[in-house]
N, C-alpha and C positions, 0 to 999 in steps of 0.2 A: 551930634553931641560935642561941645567944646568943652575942654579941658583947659583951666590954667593952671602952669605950676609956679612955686614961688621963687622969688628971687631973680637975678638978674639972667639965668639964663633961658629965660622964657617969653617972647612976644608973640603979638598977633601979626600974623601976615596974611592977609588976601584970604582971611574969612576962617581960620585955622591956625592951630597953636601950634608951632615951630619951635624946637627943642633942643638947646649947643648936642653937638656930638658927643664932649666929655665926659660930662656926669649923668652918665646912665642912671647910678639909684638913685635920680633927683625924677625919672617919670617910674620909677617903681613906688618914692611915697606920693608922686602926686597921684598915680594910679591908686594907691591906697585912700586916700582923699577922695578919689573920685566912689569908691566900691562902699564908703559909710555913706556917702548920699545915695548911692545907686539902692543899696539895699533898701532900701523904703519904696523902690519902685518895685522888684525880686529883678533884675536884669544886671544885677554884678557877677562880676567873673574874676577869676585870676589873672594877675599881672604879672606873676613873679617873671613865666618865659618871655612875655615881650620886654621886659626891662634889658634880661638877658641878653634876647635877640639883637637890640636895639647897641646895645653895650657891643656885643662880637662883631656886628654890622660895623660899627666905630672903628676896632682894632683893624679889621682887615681893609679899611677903605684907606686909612693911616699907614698899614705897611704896602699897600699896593702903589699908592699916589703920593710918594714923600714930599711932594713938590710941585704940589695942586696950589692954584691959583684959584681969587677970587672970576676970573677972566677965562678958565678951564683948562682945560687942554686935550687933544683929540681922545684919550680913553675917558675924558669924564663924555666931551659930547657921544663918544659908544653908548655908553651907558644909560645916557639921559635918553636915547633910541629902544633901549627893553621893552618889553611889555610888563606891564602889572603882574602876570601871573609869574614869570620867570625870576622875580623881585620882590621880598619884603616890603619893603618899602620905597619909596620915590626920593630919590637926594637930589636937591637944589645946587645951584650954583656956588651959593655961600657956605656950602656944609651941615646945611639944617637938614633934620628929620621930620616928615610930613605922619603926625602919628595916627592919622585919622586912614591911611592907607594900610597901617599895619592894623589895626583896630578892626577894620574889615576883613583882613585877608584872616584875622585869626578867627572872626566868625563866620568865615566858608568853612573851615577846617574844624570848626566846632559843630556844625551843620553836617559834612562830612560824616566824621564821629558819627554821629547820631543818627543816619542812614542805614551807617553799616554795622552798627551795634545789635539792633535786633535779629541779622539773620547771625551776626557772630556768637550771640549769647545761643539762641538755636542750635548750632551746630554743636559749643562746647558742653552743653545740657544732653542732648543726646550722644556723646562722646561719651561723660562721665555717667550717665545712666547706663550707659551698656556696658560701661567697666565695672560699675558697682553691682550689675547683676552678676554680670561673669565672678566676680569674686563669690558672693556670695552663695553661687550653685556651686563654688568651687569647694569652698568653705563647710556647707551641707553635705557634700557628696567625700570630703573627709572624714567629718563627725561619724557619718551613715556606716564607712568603712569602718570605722573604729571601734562603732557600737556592734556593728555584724559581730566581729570576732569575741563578743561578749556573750551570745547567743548562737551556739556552732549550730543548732537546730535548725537556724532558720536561715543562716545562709545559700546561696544559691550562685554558684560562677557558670563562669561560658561553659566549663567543661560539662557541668555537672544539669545544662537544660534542659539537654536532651533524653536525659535521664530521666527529670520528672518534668516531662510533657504534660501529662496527664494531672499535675497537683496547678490550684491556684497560683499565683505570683505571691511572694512571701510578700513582709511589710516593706521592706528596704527597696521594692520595686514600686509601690506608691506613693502616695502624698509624703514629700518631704517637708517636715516643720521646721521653722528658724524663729529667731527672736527678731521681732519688726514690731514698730507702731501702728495704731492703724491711721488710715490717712487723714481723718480730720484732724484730730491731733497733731497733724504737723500742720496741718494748713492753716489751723486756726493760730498759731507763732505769726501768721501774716497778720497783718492790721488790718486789709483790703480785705482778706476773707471773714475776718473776726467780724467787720463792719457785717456784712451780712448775718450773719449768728444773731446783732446788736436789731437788728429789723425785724427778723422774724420775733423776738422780743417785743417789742416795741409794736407790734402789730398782734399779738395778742394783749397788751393794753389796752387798747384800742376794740378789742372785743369784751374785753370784761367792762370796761366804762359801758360801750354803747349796751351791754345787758345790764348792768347795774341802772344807767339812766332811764330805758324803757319800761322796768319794771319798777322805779319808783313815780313814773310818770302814771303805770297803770292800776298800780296794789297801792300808790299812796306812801310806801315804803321799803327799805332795802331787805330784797329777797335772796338770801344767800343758803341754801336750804339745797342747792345741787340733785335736784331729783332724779335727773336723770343718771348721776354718776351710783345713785342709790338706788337703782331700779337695777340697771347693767350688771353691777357687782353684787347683786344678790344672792342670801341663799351661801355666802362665800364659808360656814363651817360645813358644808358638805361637797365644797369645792378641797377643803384642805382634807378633810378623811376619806375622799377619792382619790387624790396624792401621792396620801401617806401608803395608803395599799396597793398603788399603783407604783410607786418605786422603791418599795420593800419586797412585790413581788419581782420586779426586774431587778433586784440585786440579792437576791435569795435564789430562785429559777435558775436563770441561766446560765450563772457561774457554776452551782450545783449540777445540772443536768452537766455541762462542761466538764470539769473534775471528774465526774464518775466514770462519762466515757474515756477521757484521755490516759487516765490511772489506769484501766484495763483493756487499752484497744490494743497496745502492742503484745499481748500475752494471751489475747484473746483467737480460738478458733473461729469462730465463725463474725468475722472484723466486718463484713459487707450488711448480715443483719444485723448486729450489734449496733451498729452506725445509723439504719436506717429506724432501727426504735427509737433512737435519741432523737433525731430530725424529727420524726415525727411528733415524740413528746413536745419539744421546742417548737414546733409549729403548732399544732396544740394550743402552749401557749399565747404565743404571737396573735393567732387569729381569736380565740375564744378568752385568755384572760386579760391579756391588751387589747384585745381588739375590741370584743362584744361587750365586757365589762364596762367600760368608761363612757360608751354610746349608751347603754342602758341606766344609767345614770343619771345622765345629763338628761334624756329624754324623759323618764319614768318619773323625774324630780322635779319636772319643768323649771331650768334652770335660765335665768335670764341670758341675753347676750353674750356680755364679758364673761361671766361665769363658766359659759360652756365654752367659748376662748381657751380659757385657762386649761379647763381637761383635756377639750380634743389636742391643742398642738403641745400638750406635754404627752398626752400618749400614742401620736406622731412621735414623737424626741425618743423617747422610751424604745421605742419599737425599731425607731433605724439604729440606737446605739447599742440596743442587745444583738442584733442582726449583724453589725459592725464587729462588737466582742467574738462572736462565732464564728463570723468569715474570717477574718485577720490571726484567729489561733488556731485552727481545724486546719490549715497548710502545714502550720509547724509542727503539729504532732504525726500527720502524715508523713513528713518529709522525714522527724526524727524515728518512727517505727521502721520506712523503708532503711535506714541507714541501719539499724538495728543501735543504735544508740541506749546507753543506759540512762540517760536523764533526759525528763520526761518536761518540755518546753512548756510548763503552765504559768500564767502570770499569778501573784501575787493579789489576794482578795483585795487589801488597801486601794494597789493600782488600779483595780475596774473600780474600787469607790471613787478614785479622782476622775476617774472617766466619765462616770457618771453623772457628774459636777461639771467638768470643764467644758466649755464652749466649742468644742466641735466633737464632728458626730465620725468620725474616724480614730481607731482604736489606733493605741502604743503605747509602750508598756510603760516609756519613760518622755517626757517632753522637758523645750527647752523650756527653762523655770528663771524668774527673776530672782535677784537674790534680795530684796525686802517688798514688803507692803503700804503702799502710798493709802491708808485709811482717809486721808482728807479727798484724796481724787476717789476714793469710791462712792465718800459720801456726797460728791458735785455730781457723778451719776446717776448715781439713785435720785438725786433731788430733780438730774433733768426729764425722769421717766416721769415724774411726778406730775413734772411742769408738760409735759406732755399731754397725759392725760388730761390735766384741764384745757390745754390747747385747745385738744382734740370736744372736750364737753363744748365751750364755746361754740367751738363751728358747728357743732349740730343744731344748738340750740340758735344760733344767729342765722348758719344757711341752708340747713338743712330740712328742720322740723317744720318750720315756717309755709313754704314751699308746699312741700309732700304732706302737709296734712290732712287738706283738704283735695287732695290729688285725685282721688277717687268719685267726687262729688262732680268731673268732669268728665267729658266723652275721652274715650283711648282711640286717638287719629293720630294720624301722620305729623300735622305741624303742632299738637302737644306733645308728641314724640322728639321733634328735634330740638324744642323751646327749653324742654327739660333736660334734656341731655347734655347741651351749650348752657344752662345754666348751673348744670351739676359739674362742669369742669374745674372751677375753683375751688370748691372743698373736697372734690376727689384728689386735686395732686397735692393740696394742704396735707390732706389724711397720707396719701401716700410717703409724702417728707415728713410726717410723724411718725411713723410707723419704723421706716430705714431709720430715721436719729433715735427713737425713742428705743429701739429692739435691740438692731443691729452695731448700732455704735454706743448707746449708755449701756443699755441689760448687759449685753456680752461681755462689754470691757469692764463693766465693773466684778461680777463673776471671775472674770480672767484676773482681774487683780486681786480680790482676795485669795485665789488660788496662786498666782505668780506664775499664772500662763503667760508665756512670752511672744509666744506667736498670734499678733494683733490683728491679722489679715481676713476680716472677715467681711472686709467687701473692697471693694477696689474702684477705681475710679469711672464709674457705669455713668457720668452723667459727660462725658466727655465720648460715651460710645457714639462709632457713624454706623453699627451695622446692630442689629435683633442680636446677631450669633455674639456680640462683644459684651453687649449688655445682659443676656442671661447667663453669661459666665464672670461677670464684675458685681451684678447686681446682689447677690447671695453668694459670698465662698462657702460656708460651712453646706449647705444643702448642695450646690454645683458639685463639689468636692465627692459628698457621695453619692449623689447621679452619675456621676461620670467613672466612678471606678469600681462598684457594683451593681450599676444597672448599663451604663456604656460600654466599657470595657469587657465586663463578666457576658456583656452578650456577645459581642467578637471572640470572644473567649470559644465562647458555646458553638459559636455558629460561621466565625470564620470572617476574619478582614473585607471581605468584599459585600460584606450585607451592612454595610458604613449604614445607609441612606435606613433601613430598617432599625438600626440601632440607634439611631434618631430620634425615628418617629417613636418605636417603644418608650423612650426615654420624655418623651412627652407628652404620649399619652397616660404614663405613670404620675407625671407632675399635674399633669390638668384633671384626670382623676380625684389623688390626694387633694389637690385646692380646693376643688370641686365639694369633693366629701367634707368637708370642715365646714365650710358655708354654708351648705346643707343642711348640716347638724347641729350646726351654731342659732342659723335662722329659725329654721325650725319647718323649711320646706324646700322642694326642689323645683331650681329655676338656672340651667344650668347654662348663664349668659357667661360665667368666666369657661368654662369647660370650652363653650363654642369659641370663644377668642383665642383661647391656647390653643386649640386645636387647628380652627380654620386659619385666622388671620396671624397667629403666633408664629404656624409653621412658613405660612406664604413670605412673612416678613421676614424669616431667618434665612428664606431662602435668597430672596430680591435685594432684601437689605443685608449683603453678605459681608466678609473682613475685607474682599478687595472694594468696599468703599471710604474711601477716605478724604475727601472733602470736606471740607465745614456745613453745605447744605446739606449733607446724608445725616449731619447729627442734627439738623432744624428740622427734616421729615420726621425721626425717630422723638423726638420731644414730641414733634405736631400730634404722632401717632397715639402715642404713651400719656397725653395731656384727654385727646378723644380718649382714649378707651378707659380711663379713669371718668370721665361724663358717666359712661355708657354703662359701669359698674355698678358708679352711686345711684344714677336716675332709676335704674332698670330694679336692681334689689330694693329703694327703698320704694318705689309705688309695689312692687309684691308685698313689702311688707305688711305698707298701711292697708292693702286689699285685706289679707288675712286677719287684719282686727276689724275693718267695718264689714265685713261679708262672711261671715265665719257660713261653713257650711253641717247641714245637722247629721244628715246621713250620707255623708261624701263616699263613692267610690274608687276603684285601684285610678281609673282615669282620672278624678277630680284629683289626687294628689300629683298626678303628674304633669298636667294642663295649669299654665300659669292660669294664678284667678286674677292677675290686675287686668287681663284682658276684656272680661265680662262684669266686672265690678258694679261699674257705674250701673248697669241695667235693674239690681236690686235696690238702690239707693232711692 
């Protein structure tokens, strides 16, 4: 690239523009000259340091050589001996500057730079993450203290463990809340991630055209009638008066059962039965008015798909949060009877209402709270559950129903087994990334904001996991949360630190259970292919694919794995499904409801 600058102190020599030594800001504006035309090509840069350079280069060559010759003299011939690297620039005989040598050497060192910047940004990225965590546990673990002596009840020091051995861990030894964002929200302030957000957009366009175009290609005209979103949520006024008496009983019951006991357990003689009629009442309930109620409902009512959604995993939600109410305050009234304390550690009916409400399923009496309500961000989440749900209608209607409808009119073999399974992999992890954005990150946060929940942490960054054990504890906070501190914990509790490996597996056979059971009772048959995943290939995976892997290909297996078993989901429930409508059976027994029927389907057809 040649450069000319103006004026007289600038000629061409032997194929290069040669520059007087004196007027340095005469190549800082020719350099500017050059960076307006360069910019149309994107390969400009700054000049202000070579002007500089170029300028200090001049002073020191002028007090070194006062009485330099065009003819030289032994320290210029030294000099004219360096090497390029040990040198700015190359000085001629006549005092010129070669600027084509500095031009260069500044784009090694711009090169440079930019080698050593990715691991530098790296290092000061987890530098300041580990200091922003350390503050912040610093920060909770003050608050915690602070809040302790607020409630003498429920305190608990080093002195005083040994003491109650035998009682639960108060609350101030579990889950600690903070005010945090959750992570899309900050990721989405990126452009590069937003872009993403901007696709999956743009990609359901792209599904409502090509169903908009096919059905006016086949009806003649535009079918917008959504049947199937009309079928799913059917039935929805005896979805909401199963609700309503389903969380008027969990906020009646158990606060009440609660109260009665804690009011007379310290004054009470006989405290061991006392205690154990209340348990029992409360389980009682748990099992027969949460439990059998909502199932008999949904069943008894034949309630569509999404409909029985709705019931079952709100009385899942119900069930762990009254469970949660009881564990978390039955320490404190223990611990204030042994003290013989006169004030009697009950919360506040209001606070189990906010509990009730709030987005996670661990009780306390007080959480951190924003201090206003962003109503426009609640209504961009509610709008994105919305836009969800049609997402999610599309793809059934474009990959799903298509497909599987005729499923059954074919032989059940081995390579229509894997044909469907590899084609059901794209709308299973579709459905899956609708489900984590549309639940986990709109539902929650919007709830959290109208209530001015400030702790937004209800999942974490599970797609960057390299191991099973990283991703079922990123994948879901609020449910992890209480896996892990009444059914994890409380079993070590019971049973003692060295049955680690048993308090595991309980913990997962609990969850693949629960799954298990919703599916069940949502479909409307059992076909227990996610149970055997959790079980068999969940736990093998937690185990092979553990936290000491850390590679970038341990997180391409865990996709590869997570991408299959999302096939194996959609394929597998949805040919049971379509079996059970073309093959109904008249007089089925205990074994036809257990015996998948897509297996033998095709044989009545």
């Amino acid at each position: 690239m040649l450069l000319a600058a103006p004026g007289p102190a600038g000629v061409w020599r032997g194929g290069h523009l040669a520059v007087q030594r004196r007027p340095a800001q005469m190549i800082e504006g020719s350099a500017a000259l050059m960076c307006e035309k360069e910019l149309k090509d994107g390969r400009c840069f700054s000049f202000g340091n070579l002007s500089t350079m170029v300028g200090e280069d001049y002073t020191s060559v002028r007090h070194r050589h006062p009485s330099s010759t065009a003819h030289g003299t032994p320290e210029k011939h030294e000099m004219q001996k360096r090497s390029e690297a040990e040198r700015p620039f190359q000085n001629s005989n006549n005092g010129w500057v070669d600027v084509d040598h500095g031009i260069t050497k500044k784009m090694q060192l711009i090169a440079e730079a930019e080698e050593l910047k990715p691991a530098f940004m790296k290092e000061v990225d987890s530098h300041f993450t580990e200091f922003v965590n350390r503050l912040i546990a610093k920060a909770v673990l003050l608050e915690s203290s602070t809040a302790t002596s607020t409630f003498p009840a429920a305190t608990c020091s080093e002195r005083d463990l040994h003491k109650t051995k035998g009682l639960r861990a108060p609350p101030e030894h579990g889950k600690l809340f903070t005010a945090r964002r959750s992570l899309l929200d900050e990721l989405f302030e990126v452009n590069h991630i937003r872009t993403i957000y901007h696709m999956f957009i743009a990609l359901l366009i792209l599904f409502i055209l090509s169903t908009l175009v096919v059905d006016f290609i086949d009806e003649g005209r535009l079918v917008l009638e959504f049947d199937l979103l009309v079928f799913a949520f059917g039935k929805f006024p005896v979805v909401i008066s199963t609700w309503l008496c389903m969380f008027l009983s969990t906020f009646i019951l158990p606060y009440g059962l609660f109260l009665q006991w804690a009011k007379g357990h310290s004054c009470s003689s006989q405290r061991k039965i006392r205690s154990l009629f209340f348990g029992m009442l409360f389980m009682l309930f748990q099992t027969i008015g949460l439990g059998l109620g909502p199932t008999y409902v949904a069943v008894s009512y034949s309630l569509p798909p999404a409909s029985r959604f709705v019931v079952i995993l709100e009385q899942v939600r119900l069930i762990m949060k009254a469970y949660s109410f009881i564990r978390e305050n039955v320490p404190r009234v223990l611990s204030s009877a042994k003290e013989k304390s006169s004030t009697i550690p009950v919360p506040q009916v209001t606070q189990y209402l906010y509990f009730l409400f709030a987005p996670t399923l661990i009780y306390r009496d007080n959480y951190p709270r924003n201090p206003m309500i962003r109503w426009g961000y609640v209504a961009t989440k509610f709008a994105q559950v919305i836009g969800s749900l049609f997402y999610a209608y599309y793809i059934f209607v474009r990959l799903c129903i298509p497909p599987f409808r005729n499923i059954s009119q074919e032989p059940f073999n081995l390579r229509g087994l894997v044909l469907c399974i590899f084609n059901s992999i794209l709308p299973g992890v579709l459905i899956l990334f609708l489900v984590f954005f549309a639940f986990l990150h709109c539902w929650l946060n919007a709830f959290a904001e109208m209530l001015r929940f400030a702790d937004r942490m209800f999942y974490e960054d599970w797609w960057n996991s390299t191991s099973y054990a990283n991703y079922y504890r990123t994948w879901n906070v609020v449910v992890h949360d209480w896996l892990y501190y009444y059914a994890y914990r409380d079993f070590l509790w019971f049973f003692g630190k060295k049955f680690k490996a048993a308090a595991m597996l309980s913990v997962f056979a609990v969850s693949a259970a629960v799954h298990e059971y919703v599916l069940g009772v949502c479909f409307g048959y059992f076909y227990p292919v996610l149970f055997c995943l959790f079980m068999c290939f969940g736990m093998v995976f937690n185990f092979i694919l553990n936290d000491r892997r850390k590679g970038p290909i341990w997180n391409v297996i865990m996709w590869t794995s997570l991408f299959l078993g999302q096939g194996v989901i959609i394929c597998l429930y949805s040919q049971e499904w379509y079996a059970h409508q073309y093959c109904p059976l008249k007089n089925p027994t205990f074994l036809d409801y257990v015996k998948p029927r897509s297996w033998n389907c095709h044989i009545q057809i």
